[in-house]
N, C-alpha and C positions, 0 to 999 in steps of 0.2 A: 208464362208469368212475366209480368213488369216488375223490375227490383230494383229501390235505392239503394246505392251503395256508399255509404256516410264514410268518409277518410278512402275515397277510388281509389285515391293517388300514390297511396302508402303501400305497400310491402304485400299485405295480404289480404288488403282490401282492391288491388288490382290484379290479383290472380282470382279472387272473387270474380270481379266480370269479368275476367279470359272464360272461366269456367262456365258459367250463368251465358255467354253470348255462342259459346264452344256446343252446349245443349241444346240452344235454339229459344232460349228467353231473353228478352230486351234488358236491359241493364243503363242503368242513370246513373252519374257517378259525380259527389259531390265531395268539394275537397274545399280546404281556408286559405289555400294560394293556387293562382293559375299554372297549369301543366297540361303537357298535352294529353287529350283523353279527357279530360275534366268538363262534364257538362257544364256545373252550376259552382261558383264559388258562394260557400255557405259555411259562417263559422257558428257549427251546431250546440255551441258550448257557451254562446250568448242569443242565440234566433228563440226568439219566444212561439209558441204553444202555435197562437193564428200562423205566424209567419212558417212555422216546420208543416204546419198543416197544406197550405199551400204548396211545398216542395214536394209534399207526399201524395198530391190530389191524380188519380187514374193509376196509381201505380197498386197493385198486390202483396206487397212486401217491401220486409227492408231489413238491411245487414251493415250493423253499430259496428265498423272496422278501425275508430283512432283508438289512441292509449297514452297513458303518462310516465315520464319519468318515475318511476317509484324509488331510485336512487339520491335523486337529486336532493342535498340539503336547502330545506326553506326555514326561515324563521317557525319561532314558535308562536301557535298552536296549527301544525300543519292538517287538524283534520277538516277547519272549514275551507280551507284550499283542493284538498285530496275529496272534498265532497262534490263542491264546485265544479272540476274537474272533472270525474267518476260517474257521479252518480246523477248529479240536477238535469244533467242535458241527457240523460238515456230516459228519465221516468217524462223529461217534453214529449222527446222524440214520439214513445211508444202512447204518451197519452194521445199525441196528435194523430199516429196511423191509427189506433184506437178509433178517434172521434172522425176519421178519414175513411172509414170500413176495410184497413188492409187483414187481409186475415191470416199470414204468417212474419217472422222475424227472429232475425240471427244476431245476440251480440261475442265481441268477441273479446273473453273473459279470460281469467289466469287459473292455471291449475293447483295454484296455492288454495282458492275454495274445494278444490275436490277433497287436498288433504285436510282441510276443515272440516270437511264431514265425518272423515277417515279417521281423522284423530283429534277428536275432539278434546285430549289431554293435553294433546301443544298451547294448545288457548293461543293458535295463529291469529284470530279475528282481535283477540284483545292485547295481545303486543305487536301486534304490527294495523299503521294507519292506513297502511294501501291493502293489506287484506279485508281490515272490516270494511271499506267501502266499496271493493270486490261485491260482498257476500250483499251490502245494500243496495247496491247496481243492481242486481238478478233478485234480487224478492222485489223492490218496488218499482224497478221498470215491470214487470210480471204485473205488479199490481195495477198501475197506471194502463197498461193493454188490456186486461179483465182478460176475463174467461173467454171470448169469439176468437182471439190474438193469440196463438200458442207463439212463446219465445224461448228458441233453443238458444240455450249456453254453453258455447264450446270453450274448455275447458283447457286452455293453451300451455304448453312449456316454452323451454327453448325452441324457438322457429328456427330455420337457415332455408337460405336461401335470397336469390334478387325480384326485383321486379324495373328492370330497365335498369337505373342509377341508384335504385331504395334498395337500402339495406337493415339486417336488423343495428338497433341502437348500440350494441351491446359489441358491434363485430368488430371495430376498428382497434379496438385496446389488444385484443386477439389476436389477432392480424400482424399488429407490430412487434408483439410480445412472440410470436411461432418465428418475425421471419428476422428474431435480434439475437445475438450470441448470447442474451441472458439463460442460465439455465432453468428449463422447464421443470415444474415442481405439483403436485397434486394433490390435497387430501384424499384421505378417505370417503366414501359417498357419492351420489351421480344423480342425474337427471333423466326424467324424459325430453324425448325431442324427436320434433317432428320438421316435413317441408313446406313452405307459404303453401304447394303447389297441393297437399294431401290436404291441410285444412282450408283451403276452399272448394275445394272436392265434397269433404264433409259437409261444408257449411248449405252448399247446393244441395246435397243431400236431404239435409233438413228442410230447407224451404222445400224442396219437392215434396217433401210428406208432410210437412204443415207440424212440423218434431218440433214440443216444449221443454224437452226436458232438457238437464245437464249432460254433456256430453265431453268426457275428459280423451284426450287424442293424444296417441303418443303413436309413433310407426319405429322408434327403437327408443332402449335405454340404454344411455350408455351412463359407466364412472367417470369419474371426471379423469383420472387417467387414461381412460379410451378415448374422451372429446377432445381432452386438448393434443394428444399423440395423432391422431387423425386429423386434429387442424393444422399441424407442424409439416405433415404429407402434405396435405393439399396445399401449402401454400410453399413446398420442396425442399422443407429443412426438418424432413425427417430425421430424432432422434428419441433416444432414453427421456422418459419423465420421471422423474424421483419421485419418492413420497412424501410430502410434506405433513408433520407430525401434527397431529390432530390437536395439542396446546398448545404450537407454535400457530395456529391457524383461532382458534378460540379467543389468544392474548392478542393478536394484531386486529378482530374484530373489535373486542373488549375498548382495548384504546381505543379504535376509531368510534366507537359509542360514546366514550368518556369525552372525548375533544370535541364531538357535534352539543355534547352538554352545555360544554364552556362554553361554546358558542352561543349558544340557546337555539339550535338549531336540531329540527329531525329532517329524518327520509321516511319512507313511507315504510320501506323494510328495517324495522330497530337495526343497526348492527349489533349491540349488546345480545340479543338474541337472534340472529342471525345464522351466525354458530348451528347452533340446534339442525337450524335445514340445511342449511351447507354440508355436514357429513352426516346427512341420512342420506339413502337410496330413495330419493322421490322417484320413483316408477312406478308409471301404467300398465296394470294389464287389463284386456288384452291388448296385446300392438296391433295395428295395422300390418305389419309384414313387410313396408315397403322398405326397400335400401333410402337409406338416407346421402349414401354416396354422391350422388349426382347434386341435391342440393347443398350438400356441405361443399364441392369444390366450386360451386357455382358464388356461395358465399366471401371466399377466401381467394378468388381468380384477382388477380392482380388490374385493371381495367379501371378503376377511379369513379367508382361506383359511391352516392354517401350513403351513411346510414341515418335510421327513421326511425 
């Protein structure tokens, strides 16, 4: 197989071609700033319809690896931004491999739609802006590919791990927080999570078998008192994490919803509701099996890596 691989340069879009070149299939990798490894600078999220067509022409496939801040406060009304974003440049992309004849693709999506399906009582898609554009990203990229194009949705948590200097976005607040004398504190609730290195495993996966469907990936779940106690080891200031009381965790959300108000400002994840997924058990089964070990200290190794 020939594979574009859209955002090479990020985190888990270049363990993507480790994996895809590791197999024995050619691998194209296109990124919005130059780095090394980077075939084509392409910012997919302005290149119209002819011009993606173009990037895709002899190639078999293609794997949608950027993402957006879903934290980040923007002005109001942030869902014609989170659309922009999200959603306009995956239905170019897939309509152009579409009009290109590739006949497989991989985007790489949040496991907040898995629990959309799962619990349809959260009404995730309708308080939160980066879910429902989640959920519209995979029904009309899908649609724009048609029926010839299966497009697997892998179904992300928390990643760990590097890829050279990329990091996940999320790691450095972690990081500083495990290796400061502040004391470590946890609600109730947890996560799946997986390494960059399993889901481009999977994602190769998928384009091997030419997989449309959704595919939610987790290799452990942990509490959030297991994640962040194992993030405190790996980074060598192993100690106790308290429990932090699930209304003390709710009112600090609440407020920070309230004051993004005043602002006239959202993030794509409400904090007002927020809460709600913070102390649930978001876990996948079945896991994959693999230790997470190895990518967690790989995350957390002191070495001046940024995050992506």
């Amino acid at each position: 197989m020939r594979i574009l691989v859209v955002g090479g340069s990020g985190l888990i879009g270049a363990h993507v071609v480790d994996v895809l070149r590791e197999r024995g299939h050619a691998a194209t990798s296109v990124a919005r700033t130059a780095r090394s490894g980077v075939d084509h600078l392409v910012d997919v999220g302005s290149a119209s319809t002819d011009e993606l067509r173009s990037l895709l022409a002899g190639h078999d496939g293609v794997v949608y690896a950027t993402r957006t801040d879903e934290q980040r406060p923007l002005p109001k009304p942030i869902y014609p931004a989170f659309r922009r974003d999200n959603v306009e440049p995956v239905v170019r992309l897939f309509t152009a491999a579409r009009l290109e004849g590739l006949t497989r693709g991989v985007v790489m999506g949040s496991y907040y739609t898995y629990f959309d399906r799962l619990h349809p009582q959260w009404h995730l898609a309708a308080r939160h802006t980066y879910i429902r554009c989640r959920v519209e990203q995979a029904r009309e990229g899908r649609a724009g590919a048609g029926p010839d194009l299966p497009v697997a949705v892998l179904e992300l948590p928390f990643v760990f791990g590097r890829a050279g200097d990329r990091l996940p976005n999320w790691a450095g607040p972690l990081d500083r927080w495990a290796r400061s004398r502040t004391p470590l504190a946890a609600p109730t609730g947890g996560s799946a999570a997986a390494s960059a290195r399993s889901v481009a495993e999977v994602a190769v996966d998928a384009l091997e078998r030419a997989d449309g469907t959704d595919i939610p990936i987790a290799d452990e779940n942990l509490t959030w008192n297991d994640m962040i106690a194992r993030i405190a080891e790996a980074v060598g200031r192993q100690r106790r994490v308290t429990r932090l009381p699930a209304g003390a965790a709710k009112a600090a959300l609440r407020l920070g919803g309230a004051l993004q108000a005043l602002s006239r400002k959202e993030s794509g994840v409400n904090p007002t509701h927020l809460a709600d997924l913070l102390l649930a058990e978001l876990f996948i089964e079945p896991t994959t099996g693999r230790s997470l070990g190895p990518a967690l200290r790989e995350t957390f190794a002191d070495n001046g890596a940024k995050e992506v």
